[in-house]
The first five atom37 places (N, CA, C, CB, O) and aatype in JSON, in Angstrom:
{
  "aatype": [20, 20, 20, 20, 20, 20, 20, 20, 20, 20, 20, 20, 20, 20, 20, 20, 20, 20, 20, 20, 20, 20, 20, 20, 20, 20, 20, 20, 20, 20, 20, 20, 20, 20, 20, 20, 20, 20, 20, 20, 20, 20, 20, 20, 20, 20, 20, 20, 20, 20, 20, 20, 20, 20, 20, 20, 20, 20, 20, 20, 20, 20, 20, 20, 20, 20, 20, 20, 20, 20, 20, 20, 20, 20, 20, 20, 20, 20, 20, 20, 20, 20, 20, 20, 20, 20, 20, 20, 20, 20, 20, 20, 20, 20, 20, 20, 20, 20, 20],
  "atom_mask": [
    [1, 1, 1, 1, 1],
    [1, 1, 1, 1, 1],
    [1, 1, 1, 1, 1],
    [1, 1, 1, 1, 1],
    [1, 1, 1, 1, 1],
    [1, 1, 1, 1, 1],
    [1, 1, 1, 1, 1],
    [1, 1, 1, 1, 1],
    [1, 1, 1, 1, 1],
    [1, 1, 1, 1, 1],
    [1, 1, 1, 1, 1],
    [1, 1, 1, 1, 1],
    [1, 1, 1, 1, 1],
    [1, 1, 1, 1, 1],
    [1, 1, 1, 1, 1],
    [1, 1, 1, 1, 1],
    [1, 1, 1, 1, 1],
    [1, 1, 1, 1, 1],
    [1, 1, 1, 1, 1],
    [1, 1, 1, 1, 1],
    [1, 1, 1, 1, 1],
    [1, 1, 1, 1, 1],
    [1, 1, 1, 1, 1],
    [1, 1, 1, 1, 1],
    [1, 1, 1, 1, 1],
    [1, 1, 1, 1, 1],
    [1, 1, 1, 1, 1],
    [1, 1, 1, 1, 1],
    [1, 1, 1, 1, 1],
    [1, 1, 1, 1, 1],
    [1, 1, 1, 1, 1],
    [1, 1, 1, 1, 1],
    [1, 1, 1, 1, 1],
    [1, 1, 1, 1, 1],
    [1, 1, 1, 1, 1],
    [1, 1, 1, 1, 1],
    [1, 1, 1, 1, 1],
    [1, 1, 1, 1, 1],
    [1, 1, 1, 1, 1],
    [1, 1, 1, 1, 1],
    [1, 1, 1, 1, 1],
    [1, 1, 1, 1, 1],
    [1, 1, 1, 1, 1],
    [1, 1, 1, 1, 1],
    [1, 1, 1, 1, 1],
    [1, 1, 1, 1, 1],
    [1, 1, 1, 1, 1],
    [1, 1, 1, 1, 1],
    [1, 1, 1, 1, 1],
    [1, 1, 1, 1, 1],
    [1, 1, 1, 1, 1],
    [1, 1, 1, 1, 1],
    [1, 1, 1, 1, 1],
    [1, 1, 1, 1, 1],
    [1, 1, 1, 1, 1],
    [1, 1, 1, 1, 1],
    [1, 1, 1, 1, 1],
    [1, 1, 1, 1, 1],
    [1, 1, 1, 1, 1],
    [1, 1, 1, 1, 1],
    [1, 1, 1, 1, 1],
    [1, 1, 1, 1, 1],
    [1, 1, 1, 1, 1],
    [1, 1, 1, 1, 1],
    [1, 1, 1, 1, 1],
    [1, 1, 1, 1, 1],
    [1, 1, 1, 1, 1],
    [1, 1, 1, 1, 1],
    [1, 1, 1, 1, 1],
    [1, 1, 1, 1, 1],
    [1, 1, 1, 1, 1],
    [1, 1, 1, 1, 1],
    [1, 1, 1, 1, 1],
    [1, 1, 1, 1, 1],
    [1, 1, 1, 1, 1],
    [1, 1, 1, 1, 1],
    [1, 1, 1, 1, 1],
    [1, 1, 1, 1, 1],
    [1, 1, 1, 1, 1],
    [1, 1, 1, 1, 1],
    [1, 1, 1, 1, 1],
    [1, 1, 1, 1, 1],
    [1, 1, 1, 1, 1],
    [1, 1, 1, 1, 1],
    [1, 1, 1, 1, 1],
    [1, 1, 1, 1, 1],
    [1, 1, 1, 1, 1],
    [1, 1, 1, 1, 1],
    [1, 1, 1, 1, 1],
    [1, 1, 1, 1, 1],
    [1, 1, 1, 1, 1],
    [1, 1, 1, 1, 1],
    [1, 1, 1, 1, 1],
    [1, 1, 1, 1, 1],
    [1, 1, 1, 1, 1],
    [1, 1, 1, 1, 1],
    [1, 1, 1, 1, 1],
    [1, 1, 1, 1, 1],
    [1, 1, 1, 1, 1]
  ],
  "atom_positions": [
    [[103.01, 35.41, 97.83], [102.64, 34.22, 98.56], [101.76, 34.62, 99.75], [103.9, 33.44, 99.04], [102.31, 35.25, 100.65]],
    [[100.7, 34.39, 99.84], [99.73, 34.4, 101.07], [100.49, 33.73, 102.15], [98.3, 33.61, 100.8], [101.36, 32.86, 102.22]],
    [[99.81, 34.5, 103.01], [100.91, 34.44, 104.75], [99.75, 33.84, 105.91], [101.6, 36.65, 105.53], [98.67, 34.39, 106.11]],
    [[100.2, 32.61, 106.62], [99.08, 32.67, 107.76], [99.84, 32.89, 108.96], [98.13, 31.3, 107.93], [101.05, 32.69, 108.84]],
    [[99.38, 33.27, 110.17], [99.92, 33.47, 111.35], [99.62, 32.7, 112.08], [99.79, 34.43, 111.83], [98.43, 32.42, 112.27]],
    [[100.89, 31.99, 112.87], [100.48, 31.14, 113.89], [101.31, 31.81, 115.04], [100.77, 29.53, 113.61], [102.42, 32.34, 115.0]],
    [[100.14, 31.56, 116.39], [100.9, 32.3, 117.53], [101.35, 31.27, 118.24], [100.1, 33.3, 118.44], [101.13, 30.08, 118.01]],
    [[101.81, 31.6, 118.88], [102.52, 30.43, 120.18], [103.06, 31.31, 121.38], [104.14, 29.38, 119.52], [103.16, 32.54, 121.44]],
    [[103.35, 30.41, 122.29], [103.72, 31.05, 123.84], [104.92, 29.97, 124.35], [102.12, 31.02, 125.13], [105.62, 29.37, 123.54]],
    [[104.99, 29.88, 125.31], [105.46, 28.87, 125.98], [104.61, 28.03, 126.21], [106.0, 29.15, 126.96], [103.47, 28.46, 126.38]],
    [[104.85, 26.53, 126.3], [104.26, 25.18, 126.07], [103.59, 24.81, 124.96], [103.47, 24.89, 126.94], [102.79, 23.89, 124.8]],
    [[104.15, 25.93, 123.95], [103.32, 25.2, 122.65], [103.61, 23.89, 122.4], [103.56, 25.84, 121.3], [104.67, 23.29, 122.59]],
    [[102.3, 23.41, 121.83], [102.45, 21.46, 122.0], [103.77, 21.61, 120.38], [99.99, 20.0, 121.46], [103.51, 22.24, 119.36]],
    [[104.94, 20.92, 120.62], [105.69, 20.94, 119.73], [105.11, 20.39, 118.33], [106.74, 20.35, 120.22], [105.24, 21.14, 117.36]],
    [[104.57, 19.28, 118.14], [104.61, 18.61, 116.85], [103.34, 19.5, 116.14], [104.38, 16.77, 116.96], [103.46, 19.87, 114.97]],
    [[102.09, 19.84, 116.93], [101.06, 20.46, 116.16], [101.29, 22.13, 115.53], [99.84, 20.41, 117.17], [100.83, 22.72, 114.55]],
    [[102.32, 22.53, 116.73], [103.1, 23.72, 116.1], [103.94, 23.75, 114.88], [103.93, 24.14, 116.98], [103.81, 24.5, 113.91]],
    [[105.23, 22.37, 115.16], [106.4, 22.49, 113.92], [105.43, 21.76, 112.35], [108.22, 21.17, 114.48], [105.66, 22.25, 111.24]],
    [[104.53, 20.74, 112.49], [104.08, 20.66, 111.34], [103.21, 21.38, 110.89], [103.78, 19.76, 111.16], [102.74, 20.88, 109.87]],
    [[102.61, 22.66, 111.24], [102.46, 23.31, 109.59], [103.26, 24.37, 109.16], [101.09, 23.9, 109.29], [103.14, 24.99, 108.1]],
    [[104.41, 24.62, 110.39], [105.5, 25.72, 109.53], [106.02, 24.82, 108.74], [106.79, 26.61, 110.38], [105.9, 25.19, 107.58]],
    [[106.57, 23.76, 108.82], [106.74, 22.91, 107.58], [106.14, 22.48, 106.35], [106.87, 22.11, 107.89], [106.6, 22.44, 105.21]],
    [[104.85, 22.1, 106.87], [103.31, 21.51, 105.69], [103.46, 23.11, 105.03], [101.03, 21.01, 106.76], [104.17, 23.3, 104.04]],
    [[102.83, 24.04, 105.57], [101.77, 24.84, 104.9], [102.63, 25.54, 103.39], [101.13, 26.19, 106.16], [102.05, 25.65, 102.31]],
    [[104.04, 25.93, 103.61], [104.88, 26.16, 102.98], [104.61, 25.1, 101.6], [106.06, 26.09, 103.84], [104.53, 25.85, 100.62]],
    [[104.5, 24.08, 101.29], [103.94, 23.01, 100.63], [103.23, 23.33, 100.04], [103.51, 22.16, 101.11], [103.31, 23.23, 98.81]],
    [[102.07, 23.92, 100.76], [100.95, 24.6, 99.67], [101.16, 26.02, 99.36], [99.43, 24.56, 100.22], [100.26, 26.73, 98.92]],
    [[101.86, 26.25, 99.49], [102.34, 27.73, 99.17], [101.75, 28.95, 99.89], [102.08, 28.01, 97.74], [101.37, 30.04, 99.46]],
    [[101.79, 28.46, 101.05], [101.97, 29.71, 102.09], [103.05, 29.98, 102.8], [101.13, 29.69, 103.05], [103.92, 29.11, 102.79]],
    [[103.31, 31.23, 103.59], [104.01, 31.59, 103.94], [103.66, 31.98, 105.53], [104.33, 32.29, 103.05], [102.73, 32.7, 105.89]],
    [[104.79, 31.22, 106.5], [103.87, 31.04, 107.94], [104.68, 32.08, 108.75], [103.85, 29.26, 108.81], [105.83, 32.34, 108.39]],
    [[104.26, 32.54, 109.58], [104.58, 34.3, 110.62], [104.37, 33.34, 111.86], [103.03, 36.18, 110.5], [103.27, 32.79, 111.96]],
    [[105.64, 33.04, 113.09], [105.14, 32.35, 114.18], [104.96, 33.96, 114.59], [106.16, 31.09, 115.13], [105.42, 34.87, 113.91]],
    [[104.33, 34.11, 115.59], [104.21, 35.49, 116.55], [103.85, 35.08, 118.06], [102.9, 36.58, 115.97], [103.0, 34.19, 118.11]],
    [[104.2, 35.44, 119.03], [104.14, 35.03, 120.32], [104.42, 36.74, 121.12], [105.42, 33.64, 120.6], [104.95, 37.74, 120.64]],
    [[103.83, 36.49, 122.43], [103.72, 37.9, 122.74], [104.68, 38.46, 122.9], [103.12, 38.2, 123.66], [104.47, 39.47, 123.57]],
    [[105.86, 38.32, 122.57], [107.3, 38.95, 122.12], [108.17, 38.04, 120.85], [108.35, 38.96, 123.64], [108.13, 36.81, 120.87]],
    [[108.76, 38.62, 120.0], [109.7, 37.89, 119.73], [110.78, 37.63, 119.83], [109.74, 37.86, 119.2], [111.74, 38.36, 119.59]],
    [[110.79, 36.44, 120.26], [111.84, 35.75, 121.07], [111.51, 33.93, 120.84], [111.67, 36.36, 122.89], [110.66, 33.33, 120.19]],
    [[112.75, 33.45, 121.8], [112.33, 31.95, 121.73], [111.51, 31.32, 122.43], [113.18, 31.23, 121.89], [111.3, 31.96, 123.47]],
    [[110.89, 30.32, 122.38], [109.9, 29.76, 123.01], [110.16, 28.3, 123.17], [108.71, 30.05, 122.36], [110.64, 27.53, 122.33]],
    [[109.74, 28.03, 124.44], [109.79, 26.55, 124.91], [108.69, 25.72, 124.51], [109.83, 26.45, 126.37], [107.61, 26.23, 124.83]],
    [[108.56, 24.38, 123.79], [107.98, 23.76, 123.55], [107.84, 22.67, 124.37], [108.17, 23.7, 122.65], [108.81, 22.37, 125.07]],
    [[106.67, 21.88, 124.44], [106.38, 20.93, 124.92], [106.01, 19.43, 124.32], [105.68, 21.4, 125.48], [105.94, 19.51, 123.1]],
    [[105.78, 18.28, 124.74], [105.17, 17.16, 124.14], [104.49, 17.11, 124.95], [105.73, 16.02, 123.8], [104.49, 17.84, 125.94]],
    [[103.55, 15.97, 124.63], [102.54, 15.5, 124.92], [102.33, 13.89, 124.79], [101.78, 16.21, 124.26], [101.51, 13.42, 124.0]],
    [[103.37, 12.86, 125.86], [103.3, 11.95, 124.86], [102.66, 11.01, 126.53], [105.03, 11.51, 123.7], [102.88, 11.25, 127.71]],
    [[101.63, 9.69, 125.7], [101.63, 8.57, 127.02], [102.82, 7.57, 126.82], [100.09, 7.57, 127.11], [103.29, 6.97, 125.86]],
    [[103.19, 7.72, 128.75], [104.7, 7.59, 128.54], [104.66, 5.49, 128.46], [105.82, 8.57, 130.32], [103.95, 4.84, 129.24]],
    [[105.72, 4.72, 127.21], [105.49, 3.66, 126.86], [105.87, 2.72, 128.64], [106.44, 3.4, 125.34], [106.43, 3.16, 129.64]],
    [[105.3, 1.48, 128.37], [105.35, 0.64, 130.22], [105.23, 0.97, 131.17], [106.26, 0.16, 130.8], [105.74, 0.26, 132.05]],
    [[104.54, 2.14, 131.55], [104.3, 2.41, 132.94], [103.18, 1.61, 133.48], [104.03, 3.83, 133.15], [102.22, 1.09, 132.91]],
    [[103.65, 1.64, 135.0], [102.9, 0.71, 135.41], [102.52, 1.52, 136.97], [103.72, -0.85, 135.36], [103.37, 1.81, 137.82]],
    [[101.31, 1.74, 137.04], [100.65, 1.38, 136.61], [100.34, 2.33, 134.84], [99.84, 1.26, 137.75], [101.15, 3.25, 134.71]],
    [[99.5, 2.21, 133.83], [99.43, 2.91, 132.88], [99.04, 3.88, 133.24], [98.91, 2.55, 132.03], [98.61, 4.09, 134.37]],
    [[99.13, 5.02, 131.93], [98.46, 5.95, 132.15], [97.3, 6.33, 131.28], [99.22, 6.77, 132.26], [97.33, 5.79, 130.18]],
    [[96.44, 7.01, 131.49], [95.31, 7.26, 130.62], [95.26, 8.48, 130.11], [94.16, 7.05, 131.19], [94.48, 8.74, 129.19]],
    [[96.04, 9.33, 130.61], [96.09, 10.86, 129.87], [97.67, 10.87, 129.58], [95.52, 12.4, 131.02], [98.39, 9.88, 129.75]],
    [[97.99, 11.78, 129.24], [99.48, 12.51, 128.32], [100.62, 12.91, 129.28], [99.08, 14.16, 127.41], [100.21, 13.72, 130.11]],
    [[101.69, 12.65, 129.41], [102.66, 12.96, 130.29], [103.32, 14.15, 129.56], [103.6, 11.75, 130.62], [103.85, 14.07, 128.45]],
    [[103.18, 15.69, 130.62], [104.02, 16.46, 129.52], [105.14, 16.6, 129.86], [103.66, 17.7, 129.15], [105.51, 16.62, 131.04]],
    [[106.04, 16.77, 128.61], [107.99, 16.42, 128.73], [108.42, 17.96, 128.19], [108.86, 14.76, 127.27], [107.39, 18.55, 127.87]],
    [[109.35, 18.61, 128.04], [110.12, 19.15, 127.74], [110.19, 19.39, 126.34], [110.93, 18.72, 128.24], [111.33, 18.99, 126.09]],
    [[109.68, 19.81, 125.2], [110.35, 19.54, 123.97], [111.23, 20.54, 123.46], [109.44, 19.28, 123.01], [112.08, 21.02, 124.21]],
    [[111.13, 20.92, 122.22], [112.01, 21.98, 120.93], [111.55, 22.93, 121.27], [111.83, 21.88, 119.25], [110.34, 23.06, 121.45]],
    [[112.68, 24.15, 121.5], [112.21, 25.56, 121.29], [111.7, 26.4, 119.77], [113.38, 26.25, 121.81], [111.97, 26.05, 118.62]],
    [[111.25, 27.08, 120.01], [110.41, 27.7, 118.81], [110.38, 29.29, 118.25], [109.05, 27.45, 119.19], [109.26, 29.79, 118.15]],
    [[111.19, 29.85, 118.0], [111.31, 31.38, 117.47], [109.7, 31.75, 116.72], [112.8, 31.5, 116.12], [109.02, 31.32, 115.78]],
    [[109.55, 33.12, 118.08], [108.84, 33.55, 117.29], [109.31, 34.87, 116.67], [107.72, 33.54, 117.82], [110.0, 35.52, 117.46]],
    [[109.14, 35.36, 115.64], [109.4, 36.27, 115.04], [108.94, 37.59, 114.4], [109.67, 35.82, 114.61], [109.39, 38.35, 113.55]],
    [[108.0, 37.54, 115.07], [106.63, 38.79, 115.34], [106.23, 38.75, 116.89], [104.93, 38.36, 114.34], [106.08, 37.71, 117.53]],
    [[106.04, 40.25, 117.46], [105.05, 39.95, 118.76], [104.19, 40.59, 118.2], [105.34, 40.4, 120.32], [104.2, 41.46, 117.33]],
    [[102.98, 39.8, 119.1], [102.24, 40.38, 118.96], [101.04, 41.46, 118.41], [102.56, 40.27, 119.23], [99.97, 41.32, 117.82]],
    [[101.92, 42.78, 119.0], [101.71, 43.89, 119.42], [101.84, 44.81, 117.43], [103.04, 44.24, 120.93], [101.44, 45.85, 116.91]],
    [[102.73, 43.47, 116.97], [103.14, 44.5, 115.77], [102.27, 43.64, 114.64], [105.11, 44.66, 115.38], [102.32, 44.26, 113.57]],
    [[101.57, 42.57, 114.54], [100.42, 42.27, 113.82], [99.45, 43.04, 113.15], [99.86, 41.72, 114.47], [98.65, 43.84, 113.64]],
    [[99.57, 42.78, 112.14], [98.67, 43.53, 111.36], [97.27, 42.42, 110.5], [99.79, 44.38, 110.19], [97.39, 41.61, 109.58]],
    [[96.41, 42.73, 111.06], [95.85, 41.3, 110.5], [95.47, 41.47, 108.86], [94.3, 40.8, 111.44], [96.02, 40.71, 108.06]],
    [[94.86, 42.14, 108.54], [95.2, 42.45, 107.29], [96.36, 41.82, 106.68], [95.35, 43.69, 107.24], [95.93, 41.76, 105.53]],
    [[97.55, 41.29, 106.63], [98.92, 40.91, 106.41], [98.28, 39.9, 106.04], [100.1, 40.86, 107.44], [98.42, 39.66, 104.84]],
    [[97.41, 39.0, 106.8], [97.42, 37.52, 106.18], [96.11, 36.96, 106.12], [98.28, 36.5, 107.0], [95.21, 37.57, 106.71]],
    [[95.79, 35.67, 105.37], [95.21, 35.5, 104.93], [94.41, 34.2, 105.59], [95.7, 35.68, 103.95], [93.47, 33.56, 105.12]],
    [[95.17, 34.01, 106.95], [94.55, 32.99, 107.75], [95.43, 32.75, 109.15], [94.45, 31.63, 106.85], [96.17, 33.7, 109.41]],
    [[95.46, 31.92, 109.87], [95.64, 32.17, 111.39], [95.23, 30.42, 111.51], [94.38, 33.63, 112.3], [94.33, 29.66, 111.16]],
    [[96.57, 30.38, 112.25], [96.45, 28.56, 112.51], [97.06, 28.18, 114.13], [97.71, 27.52, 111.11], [98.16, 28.38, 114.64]],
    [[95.85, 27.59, 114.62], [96.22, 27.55, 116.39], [96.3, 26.55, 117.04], [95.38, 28.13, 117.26], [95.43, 25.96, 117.7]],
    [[97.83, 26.22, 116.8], [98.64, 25.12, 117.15], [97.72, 25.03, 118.74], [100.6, 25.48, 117.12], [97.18, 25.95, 119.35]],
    [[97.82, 23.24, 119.14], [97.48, 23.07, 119.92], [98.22, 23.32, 121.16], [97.12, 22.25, 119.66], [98.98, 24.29, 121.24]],
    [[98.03, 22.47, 122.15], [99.14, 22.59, 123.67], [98.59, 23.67, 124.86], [100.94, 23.31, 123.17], [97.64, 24.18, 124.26]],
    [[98.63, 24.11, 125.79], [98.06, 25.22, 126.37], [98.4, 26.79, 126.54], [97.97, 24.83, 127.35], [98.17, 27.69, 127.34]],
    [[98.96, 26.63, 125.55], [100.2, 27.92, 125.66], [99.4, 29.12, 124.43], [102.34, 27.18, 124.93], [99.21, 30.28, 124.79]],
    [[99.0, 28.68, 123.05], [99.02, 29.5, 121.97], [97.75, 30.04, 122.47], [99.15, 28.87, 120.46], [98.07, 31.08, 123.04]],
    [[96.37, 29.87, 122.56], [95.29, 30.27, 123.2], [95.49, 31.0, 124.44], [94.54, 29.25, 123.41], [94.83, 32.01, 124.68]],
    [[96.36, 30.57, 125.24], [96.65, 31.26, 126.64], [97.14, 33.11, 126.41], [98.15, 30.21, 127.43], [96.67, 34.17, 126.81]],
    [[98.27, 32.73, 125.6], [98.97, 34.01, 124.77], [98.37, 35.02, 124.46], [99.43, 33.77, 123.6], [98.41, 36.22, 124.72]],
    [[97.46, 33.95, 123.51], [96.52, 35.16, 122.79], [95.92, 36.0, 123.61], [95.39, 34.69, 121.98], [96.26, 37.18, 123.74]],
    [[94.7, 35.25, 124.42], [94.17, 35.74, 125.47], [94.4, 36.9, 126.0], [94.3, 35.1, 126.19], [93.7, 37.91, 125.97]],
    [[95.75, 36.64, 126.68], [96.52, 37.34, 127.54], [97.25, 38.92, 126.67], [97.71, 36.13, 128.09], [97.72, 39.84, 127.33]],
    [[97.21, 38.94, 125.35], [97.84, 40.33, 124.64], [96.76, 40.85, 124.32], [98.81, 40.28, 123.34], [96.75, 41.94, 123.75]]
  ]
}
């Protein structure tokens, strides 16, 4: 089964992260979270919050689901896979960056 890697950090945006370890499996891949250690990770939302008043026009961020990653980094082999998927939120780009 072909493998893609998705990284994450802390504040990965939760829903753009948990749906394709769920989806991609579907099409028959096999998904590697990796974050610059493995360990758990705090997730975030991104949601506009419903009746505020006054409204809002951008995204209120909340607290969401933590997220195991189960590779750092450091032990990636890119060769291993066959694609690389970068959940949104400000965290998975930040990560990367930063290793």
């Amino acid at each position: 089964m072909p493998r893609v890697l998705l990284p994450i950090g802390d504040a990965t945006e939760v829903l753009d992260t948990m749906y394709p370890i769920f989806r991609l499996p579907e099409d028959g891949f096999e998904v590697d979270v990796a974050g610059p250690e493995a360990r758990l990770y705090h997730g975030v939302l991104h949601e506009v919050p419903p009746g505020a008043d006054p409204p809002w026009d951008i995204t209120q961020e909340r607290p969401g689901y933590h997220i195991r990653a189960t590779v750092a980094f450091r032990n990636v082999r890119a060769e291993d896979y066959a694609g690389l998927f970068l959940s949104g939120g400000r965290a998975a780009n930040r990560s990367v960056a930063q290793s």
